[in-house]
N, C-alpha and C positions, 0 to 999 in steps of 0.2 A: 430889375435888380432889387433884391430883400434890400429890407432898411437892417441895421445894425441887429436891431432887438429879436426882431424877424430872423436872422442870421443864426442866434446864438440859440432860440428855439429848436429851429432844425437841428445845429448840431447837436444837441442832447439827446434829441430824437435817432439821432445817425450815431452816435456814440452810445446806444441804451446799454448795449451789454453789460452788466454789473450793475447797473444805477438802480439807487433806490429810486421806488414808485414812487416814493413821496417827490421826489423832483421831476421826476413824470408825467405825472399827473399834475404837477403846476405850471408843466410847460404847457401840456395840455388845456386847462383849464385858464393860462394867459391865455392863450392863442384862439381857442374858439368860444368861450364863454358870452360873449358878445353878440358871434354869427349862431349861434344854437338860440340865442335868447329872442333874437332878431326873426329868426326862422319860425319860432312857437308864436309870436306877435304876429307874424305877418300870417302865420295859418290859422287866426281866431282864438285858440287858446287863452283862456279866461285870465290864468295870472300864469304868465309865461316864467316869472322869478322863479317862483316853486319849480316847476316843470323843469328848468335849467337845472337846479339842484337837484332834483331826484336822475336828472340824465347824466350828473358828474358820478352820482352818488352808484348807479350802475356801471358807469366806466370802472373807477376804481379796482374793484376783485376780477379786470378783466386784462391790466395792465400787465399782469405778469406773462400772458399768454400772445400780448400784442407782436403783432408781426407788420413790417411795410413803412417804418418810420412815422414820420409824422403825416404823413397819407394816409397809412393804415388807422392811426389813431382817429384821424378828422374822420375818415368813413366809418369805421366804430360809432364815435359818439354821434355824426347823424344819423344813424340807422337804430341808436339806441334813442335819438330823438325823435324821429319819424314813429317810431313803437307808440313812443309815450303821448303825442300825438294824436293817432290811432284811439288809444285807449280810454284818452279824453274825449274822444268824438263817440263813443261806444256806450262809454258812464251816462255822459249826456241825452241818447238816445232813448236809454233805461228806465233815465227819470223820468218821473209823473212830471205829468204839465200840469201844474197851477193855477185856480181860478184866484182874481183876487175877491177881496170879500166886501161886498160894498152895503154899507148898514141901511141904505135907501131901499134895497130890494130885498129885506130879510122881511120874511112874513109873521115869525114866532110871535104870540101876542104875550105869552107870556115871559117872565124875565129867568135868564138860565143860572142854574143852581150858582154857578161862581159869580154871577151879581148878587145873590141872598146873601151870601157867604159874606164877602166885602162888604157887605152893608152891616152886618151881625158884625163882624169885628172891630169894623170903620179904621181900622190901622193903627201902629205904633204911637203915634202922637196923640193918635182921639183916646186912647187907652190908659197914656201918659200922664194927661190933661187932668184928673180927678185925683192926681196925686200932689201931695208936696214938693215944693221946689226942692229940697235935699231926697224926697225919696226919686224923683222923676233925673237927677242930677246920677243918684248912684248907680240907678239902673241902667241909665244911657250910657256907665263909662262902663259897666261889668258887664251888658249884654252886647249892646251897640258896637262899644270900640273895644271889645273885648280883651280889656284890663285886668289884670291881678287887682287881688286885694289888698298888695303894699305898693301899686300901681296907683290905685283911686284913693286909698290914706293917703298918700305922700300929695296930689293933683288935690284931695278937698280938705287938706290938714289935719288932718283927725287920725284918732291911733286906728290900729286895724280893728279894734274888737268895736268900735264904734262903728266903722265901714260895715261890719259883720251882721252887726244891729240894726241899722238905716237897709238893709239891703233885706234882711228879714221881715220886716216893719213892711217894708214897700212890695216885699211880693205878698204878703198877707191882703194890702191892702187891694192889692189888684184883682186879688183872686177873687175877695167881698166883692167888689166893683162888679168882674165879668160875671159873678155868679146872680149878680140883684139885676145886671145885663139883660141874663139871659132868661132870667124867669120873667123877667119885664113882657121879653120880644114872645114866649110861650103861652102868656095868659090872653 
């Protein structure tokens, strides 16, 4: 014997004629949403949650056409599950296998251009480092945390045209900085 809830499923499903999908498909998506998600778990499927949703998300535009009650629906969406299933085992197939990369067995003797690079720029902070506490302050809140300019007045007290100036001031100075930088690292 169905339990009550169980009950009131079916009838919706035995009463469709007229009914919006939207209550259709919730009756649907109570009723098997669980055994479709159980079904993709239990056949390997990576992240079976997604897969559930993309098999309600193809039931949907198919509701209007559904024939056999709430039978016809449950075999619909496993057959729209078993698809999508399929099609996971087929992606997967596809993909390249993977070496992982292990720094013990690299032979290169020399170091590759995106370590020069990182070393030449050393990063926001080592960049930062040669400026003043008010300039290294206003470029962190105008670049970094990406502030207006009556943003970082209001956060360092100061009118805007002074924010305007500390913030001029400090990419002059950065630019002297990278540019004594790089002529340093080229001679």
């Amino acid at each position: 014997m169905l339990s009550t809830w169980a009950q009131e499923e079916t009838d919706i499903f035995e009463n469709a004629a007229g009914t919006d999908p939207a209550v259709l498909f919730g009756a649907a998506y109570r009723s098997f949403a669980g055994p479709v998600q159980g079904y993709l778990r239990a056949r390997g499927v990576d992240d079976p949650e997604a897969v559930t949703q993309d098999v309600f998300l193809a039931f949907y535009p198919k509701i209007s056409g559904l024939t056999g009650g709430l039978q016809g629906a449950k075999s619909l969406i496993f057959s729209i599950a078993h698809a999508r299933m399929v099609d996971y085992y087929r992606r997967l197939e596809r993909r390249p296998q993977l070496s992982p990369y292990d720094p013990q067995h690299d032979a290169r003797t020399t170091p590759s251009a995106e370590d020069h690079a990182v070393e030449l720029a050393g990063g926001a902070a080592d960049m930062l480092a040669g400026l003043s506490d008010e300039h290294q302050e206003v470029l962190a809140l105008r670049v970094v945390a990406d502030l207006s300019i009556e943003q970082v007045a209001a956060t360092m007290g100061k009118s805007t045209g002074a924010i305007k100036q500390l913030q001029r001031r400090a990419l002059q100075n950065l630019k002297a900085q990278t540019l004594t930088r790089n002529q340093a690292n080229h001679e």
